[in-house]
Each structure stands twice: as C-alpha cells, then as structure tokens.
C-alpha positions as CSV (number, residue, x, y, z in Angstrom):
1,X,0.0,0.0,0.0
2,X,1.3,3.5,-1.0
3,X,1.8,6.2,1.8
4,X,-0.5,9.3,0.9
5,X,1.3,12.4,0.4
6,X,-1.1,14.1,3.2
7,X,0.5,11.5,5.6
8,X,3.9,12.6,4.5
9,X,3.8,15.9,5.3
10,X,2.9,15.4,9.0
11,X,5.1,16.0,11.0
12,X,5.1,12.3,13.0
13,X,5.1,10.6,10.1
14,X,9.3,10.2,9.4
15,X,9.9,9.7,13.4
16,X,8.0,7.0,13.7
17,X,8.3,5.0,10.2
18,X,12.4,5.6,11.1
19,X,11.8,4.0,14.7
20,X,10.0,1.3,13.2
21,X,12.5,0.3,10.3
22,X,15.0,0.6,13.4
23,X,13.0,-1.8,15.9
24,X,12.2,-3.8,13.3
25,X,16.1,-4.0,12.1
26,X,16.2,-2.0,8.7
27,X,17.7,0.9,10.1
28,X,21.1,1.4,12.1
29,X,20.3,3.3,15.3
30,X,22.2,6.4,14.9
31,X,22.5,9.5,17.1
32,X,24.5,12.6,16.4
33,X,28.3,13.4,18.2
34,X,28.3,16.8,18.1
35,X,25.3,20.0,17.8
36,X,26.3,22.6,15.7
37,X,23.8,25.2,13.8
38,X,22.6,23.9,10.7
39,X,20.4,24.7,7.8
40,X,18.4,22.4,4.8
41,X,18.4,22.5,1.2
42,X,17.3,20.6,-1.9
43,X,16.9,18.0,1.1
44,X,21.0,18.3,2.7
45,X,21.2,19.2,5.9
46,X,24.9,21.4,6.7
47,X,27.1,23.8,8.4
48,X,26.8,27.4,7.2
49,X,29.1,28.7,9.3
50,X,31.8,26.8,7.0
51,X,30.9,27.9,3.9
52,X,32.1,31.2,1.9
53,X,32.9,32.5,-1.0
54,X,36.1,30.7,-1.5
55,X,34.7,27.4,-0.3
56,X,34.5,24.5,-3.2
57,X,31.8,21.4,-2.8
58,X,32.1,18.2,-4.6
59,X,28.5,17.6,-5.9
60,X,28.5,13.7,-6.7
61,X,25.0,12.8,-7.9
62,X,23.1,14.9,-10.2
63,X,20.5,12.9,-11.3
64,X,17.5,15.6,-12.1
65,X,17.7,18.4,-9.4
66,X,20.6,20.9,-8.5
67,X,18.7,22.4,-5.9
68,X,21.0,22.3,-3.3
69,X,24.1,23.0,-5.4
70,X,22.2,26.3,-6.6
71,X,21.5,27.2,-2.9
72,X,24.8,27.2,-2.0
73,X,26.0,28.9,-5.1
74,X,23.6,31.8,-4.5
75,X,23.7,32.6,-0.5
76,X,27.7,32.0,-0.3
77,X,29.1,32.9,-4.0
78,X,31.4,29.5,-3.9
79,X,32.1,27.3,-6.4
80,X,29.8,24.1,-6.7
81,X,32.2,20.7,-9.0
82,X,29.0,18.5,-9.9
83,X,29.9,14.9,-11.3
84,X,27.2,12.6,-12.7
85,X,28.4,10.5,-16.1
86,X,24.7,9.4,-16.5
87,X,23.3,10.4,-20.4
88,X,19.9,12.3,-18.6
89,X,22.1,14.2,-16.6
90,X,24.4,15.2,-18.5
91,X,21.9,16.1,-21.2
92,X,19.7,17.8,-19.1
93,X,22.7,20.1,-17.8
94,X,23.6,21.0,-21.1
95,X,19.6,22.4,-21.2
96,X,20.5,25.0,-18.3
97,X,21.4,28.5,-18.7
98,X,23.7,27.8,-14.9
99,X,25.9,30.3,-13.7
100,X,30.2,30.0,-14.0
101,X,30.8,29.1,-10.2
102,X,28.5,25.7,-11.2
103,X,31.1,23.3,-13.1
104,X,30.0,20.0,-14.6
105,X,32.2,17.0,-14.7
106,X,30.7,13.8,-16.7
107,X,32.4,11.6,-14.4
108,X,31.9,9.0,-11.5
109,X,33.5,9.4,-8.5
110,X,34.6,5.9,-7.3
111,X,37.4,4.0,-5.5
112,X,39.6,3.6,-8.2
113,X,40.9,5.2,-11.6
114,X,39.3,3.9,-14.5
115,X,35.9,2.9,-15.7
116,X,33.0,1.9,-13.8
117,X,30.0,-0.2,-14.8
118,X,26.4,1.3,-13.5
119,X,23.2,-0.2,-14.5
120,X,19.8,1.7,-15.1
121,X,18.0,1.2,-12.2
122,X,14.6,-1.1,-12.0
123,X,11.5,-0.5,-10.0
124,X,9.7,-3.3,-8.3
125,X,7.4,-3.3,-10.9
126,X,9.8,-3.7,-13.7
127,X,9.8,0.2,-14.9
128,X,13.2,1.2,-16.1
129,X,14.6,4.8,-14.3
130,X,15.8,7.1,-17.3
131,X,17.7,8.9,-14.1
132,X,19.0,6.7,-11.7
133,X,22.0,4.2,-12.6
134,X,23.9,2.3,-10.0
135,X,26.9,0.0,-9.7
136,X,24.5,-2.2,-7.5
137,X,23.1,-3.8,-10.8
138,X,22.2,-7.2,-12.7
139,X,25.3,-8.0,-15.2
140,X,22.6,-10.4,-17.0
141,X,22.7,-10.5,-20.5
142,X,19.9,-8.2,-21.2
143,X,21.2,-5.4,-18.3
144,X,20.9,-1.8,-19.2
145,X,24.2,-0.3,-18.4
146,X,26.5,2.0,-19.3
147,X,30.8,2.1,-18.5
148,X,31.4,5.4,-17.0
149,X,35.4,7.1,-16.6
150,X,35.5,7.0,-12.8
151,X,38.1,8.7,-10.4
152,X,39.1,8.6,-6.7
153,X,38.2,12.0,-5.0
154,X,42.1,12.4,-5.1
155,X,42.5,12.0,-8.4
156,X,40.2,14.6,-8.9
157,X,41.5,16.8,-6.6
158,X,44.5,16.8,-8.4
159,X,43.3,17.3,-12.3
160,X,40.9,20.2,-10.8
161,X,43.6,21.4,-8.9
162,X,42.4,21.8,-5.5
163,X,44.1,20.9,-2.0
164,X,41.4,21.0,0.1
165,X,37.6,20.4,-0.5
166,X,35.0,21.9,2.0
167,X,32.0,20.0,1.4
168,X,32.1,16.8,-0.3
169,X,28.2,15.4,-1.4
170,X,27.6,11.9,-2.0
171,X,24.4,10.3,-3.6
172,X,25.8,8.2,-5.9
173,X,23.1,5.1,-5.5
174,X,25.2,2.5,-4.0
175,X,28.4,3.7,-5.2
176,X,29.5,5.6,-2.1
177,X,31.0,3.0,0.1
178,X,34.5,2.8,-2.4
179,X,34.6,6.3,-2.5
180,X,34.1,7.3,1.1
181,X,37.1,4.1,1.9
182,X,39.5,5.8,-0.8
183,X,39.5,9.2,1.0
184,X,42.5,7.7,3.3
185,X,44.1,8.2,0.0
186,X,43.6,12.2,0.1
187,X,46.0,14.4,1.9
188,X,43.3,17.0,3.1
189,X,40.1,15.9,4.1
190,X,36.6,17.2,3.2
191,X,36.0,19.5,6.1
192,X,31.8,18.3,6.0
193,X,30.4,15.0,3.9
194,X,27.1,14.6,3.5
195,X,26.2,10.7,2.5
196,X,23.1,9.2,1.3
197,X,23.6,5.8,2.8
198,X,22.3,3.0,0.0
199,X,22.1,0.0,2.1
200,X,18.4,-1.0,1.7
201,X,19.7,-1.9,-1.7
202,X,20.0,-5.9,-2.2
203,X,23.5,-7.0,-1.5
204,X,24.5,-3.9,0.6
205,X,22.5,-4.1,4.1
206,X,22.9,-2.0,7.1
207,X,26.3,-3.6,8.2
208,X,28.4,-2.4,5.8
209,X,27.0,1.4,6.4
210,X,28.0,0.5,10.0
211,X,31.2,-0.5,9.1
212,X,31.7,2.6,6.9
213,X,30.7,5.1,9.5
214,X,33.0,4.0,11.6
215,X,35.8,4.1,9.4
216,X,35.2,7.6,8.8
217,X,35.3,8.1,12.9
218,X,38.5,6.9,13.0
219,X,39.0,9.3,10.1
220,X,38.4,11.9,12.6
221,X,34.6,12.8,11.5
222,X,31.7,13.4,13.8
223,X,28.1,13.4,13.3
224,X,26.4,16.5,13.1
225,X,22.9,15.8,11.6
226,X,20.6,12.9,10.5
227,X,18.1,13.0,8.2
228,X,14.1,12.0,8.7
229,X,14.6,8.8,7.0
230,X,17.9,7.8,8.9
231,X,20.0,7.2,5.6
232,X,21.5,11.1,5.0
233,X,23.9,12.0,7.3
234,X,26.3,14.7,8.2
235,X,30.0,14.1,8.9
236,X,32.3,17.5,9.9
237,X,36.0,16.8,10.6
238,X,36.6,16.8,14.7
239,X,39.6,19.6,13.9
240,X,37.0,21.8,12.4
241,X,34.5,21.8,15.5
C-alpha cells in the first residue's frame, strides 16, 4: 500500500516510520556526536558557518535536481564541482542556462581510476529509471548499463587542482562506500560529507554502512545531523569543530 502524500507531510510521520524500520532492524540506530547550527536544502542538511565564497563542494550525484548545489551557489558565491556521467544528466545540464561558479564533470566518482560499470535502475514493478543508474546492478545478459570514466576523489582533486575540499556530497546510488574508503588516499580531508547511505539496496545491508561510518570516525569525522529517513547524514572533521 502507497503512503498518501497528506501522511507525509505530517510531522510524526518520518519519526516513527524511522523507529519502526529501526525496531524492526532496517535501520542502524544512529544519534548525532556533536550540535552545531545547521540549515536544509534541496533536502542536505549542513554547516553554514563553514561555507564562503572561497569554499569549493564536490556535488556527486546529479540525477534531475541541482537544488542544493544552486542554494549554495547563491547565499555563499562558492564554487559548486558537480559529477554525474549518467546520459539524462548530463543532457539535461547542457539544457541550463547555470551560472560560471557551477562546473559539470561527466564523471563517476569511485574507489579507483578507471571505468566503472552502473546499470539503469529497475523499480519493483519492472519500470526502467531514465535517471537513476547504479553500480548495484544485474550484469545479466539483457542489463541496461553503461561504463562510466571514474576517479578517486584524489584523483580529482589533483586534475581540478584543488588541496582541500570543504564539502564533499555523496548520492551516488550505491556507489558511495568505495569512494568514502578511498579518502584515506587524500592528503586533506573534506572538512563536512554529506552521505546518502544506500544500504536498503540488495547486497548492501545496514552492516556495511556501519562498518563505513565507523571508518570515517576513525577518520576523525563526527556526526552532526541525521536525516528524517535515517539514511542522509552529516559528517564534519573533529579539527573543524
């Protein structure tokens, strides 16, 4: 049965379906480290008082909305990197009249240099996405799927030229467990990451999100906000508190 969007919008209604998909062991029971003052946009929760005009943000994940990467470009006049190597996105981009502090990259993000495979993403009912493609996919003969060229952050880093990246975005369907292990890799680390956490995806599960928040822990990251479903959260770097 469908939720209504009525029910949606009340404000219960993500409390208690997030204690339920924790009682009932879909959902890691989270809490955050650390309060700071935040804000939410295009659905993100972060830390304004980290951001300015020379502040750069990875964008990883396009798909159909840049609403939070516009936010940020208009109240703080930084410069937004957004990578998404999907054929909608990238098609859609080259649609919008976007301002020169938005950059777009028709890249992956990944673990390692070189190409990675994502597959068009199938609903329950069988309808194809013509958005969402993930490396979570069926390699069956008749699998949708395109090869992507894929970088580690740091590789990035270094063709963009940057040395330090202030907020690093994740929502990369699956993807973002490889790239969030590879940052031991960078030299500087993202002082805020905010991670869409895939694991209700088959073959993920909640254990290896556990396993990769605490990795970033030891990393020296704290958690500073949690979304209404449980699976966005928000990471700041302990030496930036």
């Amino acid at each position: 049965m469908r939720t209504s969007g009525w029910m949606k919008r009340q404000p219960w209604f993500w409390p208690v379906k997030r204690f339920i998909k924790r009682i009932s062991g879909k959902e890691l029971w989270l809490r955050t480290d650390v309060e700071r003052e935040v804000l939410e946009t295009g659905g993100w929760i972060y830390i304004p008082e980290l951001l300015g005009p020379a502040s750069i943000v990875y964008s990883l994940g396009v798909g159909d909305s840049i609403d939070f990467d516009m936010d940020l470009i208009h109240h703080y006049s930084l410069t937004v990197h957004a990578f998404d190597p999907t054929p909608y996105s990238e098609e859609w981009i080259a649609t919008l009249d976007l301002p020169a502090n938005f950059v777009f990259h028709p890249w992956a993000a990944a673990g390692e240099d070189g190409n990675l495979r994502l597959f068009r993403r199938v609903s329950k009912r069988g309808r194809k996405s013509k958005v969402m493609w993930t490396a979570e996919g069926d390699a069956g003969d008749d699998a949708d799927f395109i090869d992507a060229p894929a970088y580690t952050i740091r590789s990035i880093m270094e063709k963009l030229g940057h040395e330090k990246i202030d907020v690093l975005k994740i929502d990369v369907e699956g993807a973002e467990y490889e790239i969030l292990d590879s940052l031991g890799e960078v030299d500087k680390l993202p002082t805020q990451l905010l991670v869409e956490y895939h694991h209700r995806f088959p073959g993920i599960g909640k254990q290896k999100t556990a396993d990769s928040i605490e990795k970033l822990k030891n990393y020296g990251y704290q958690i500073f906000a949690i979304s209404e479903t449980g699976r966005e959260i928000g990471f700041m770097l302990e030496s930036d508190e």
